[in-house]
C-alpha atoms as a printed R data frame, in Angstrom:
   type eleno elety resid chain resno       x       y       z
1  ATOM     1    CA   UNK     A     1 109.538 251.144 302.868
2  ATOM     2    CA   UNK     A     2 106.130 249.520 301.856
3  ATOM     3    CA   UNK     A     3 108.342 246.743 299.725
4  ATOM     4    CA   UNK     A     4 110.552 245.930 302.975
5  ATOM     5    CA   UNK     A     5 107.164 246.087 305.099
6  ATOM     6    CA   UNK     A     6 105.410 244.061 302.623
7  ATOM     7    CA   UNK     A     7 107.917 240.722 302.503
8  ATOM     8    CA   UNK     A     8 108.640 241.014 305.791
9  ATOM     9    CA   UNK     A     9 104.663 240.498 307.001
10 ATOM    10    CA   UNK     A    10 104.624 237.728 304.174
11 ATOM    11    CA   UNK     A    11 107.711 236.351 305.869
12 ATOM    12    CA   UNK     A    12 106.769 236.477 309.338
13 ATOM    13    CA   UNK     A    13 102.873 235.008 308.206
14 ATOM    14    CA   UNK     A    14 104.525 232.045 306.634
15 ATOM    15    CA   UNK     A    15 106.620 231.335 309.425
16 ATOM    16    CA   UNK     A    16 103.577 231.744 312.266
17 ATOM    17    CA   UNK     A    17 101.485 229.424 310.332
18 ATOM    18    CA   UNK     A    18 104.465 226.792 309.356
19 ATOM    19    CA   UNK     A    19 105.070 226.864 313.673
20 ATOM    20    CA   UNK     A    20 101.542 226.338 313.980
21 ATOM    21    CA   UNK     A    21 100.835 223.412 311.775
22 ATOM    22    CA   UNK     A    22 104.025 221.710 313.433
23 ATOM    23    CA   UNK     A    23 102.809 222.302 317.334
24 ATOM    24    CA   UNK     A    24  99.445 220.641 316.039
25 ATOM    25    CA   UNK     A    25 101.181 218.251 314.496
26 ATOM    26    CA   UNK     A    26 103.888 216.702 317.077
27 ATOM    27    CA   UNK     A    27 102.945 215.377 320.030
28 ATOM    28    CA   UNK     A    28 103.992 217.025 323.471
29 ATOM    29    CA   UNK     A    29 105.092 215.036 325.378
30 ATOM    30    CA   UNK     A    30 105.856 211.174 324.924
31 ATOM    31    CA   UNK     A    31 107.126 208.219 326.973
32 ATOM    32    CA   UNK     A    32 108.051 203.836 325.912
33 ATOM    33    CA   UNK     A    33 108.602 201.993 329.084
34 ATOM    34    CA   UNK     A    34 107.792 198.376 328.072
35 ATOM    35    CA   UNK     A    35 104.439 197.346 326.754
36 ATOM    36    CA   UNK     A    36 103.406 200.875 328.064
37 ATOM    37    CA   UNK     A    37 103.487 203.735 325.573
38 ATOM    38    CA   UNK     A    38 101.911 207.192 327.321
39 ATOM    39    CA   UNK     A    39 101.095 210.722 324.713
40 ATOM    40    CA   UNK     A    40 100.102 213.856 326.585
41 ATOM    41    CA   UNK     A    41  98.347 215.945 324.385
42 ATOM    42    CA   UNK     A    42  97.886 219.647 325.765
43 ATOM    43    CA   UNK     A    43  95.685 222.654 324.685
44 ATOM    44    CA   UNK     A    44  95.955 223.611 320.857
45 ATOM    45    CA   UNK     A    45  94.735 226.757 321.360
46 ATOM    46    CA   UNK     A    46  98.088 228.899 321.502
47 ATOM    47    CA   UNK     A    47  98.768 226.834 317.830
48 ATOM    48    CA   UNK     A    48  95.341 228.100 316.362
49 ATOM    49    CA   UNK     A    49  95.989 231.426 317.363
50 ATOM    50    CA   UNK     A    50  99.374 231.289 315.434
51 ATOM    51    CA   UNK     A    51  97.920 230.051 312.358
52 ATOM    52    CA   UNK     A    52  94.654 233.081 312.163
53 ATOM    53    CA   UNK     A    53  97.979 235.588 313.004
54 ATOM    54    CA   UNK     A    54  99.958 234.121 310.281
55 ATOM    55    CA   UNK     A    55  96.658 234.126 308.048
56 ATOM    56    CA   UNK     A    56  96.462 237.964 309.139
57 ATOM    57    CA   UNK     A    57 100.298 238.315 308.334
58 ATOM    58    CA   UNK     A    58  99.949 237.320 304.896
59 ATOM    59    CA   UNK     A    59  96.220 239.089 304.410
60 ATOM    60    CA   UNK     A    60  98.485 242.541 305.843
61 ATOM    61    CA   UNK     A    61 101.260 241.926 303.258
62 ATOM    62    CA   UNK     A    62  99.757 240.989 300.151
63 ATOM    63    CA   UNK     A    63  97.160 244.267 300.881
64 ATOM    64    CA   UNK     A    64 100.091 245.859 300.543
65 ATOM    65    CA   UNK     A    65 100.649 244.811 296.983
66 ATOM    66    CA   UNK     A    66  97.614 246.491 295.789
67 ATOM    67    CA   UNK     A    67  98.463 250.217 296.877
């Protein structure tokens, strides 16, 4: 049980932080009309709270590896 606990929290940390970096990374919302080119950038916070829970994930499951 501790095995199937421990990859999955390892699994689940590298995804949260992989979705995090990529929300930071693309841009929201984006629009070309002509010689005008508009970006709406909106709050990162919901992205930096995936990335300290997938830091937690992986802290959880490699803790695990030292029982």
């Amino acid at each position: 049980m501790n095995n199937v606990l421990k990859i999955v929290l390892l699994i689940i940390g590298v995804g949260l932080i992989a979705y995090g970096l990529y929300a930071i990374i693309t841009p929201e919302f984006a629009i070309n009309a002509g010689p005008v080119q508009v970006e709406a950038h909106g709050d990162n916070t919901q992205s930096y709270a995936m990335i300290g829970f997938g830091v937690l994930a992986l802290i959880a499951g490699l803790a695990f590896r030292r029982r």
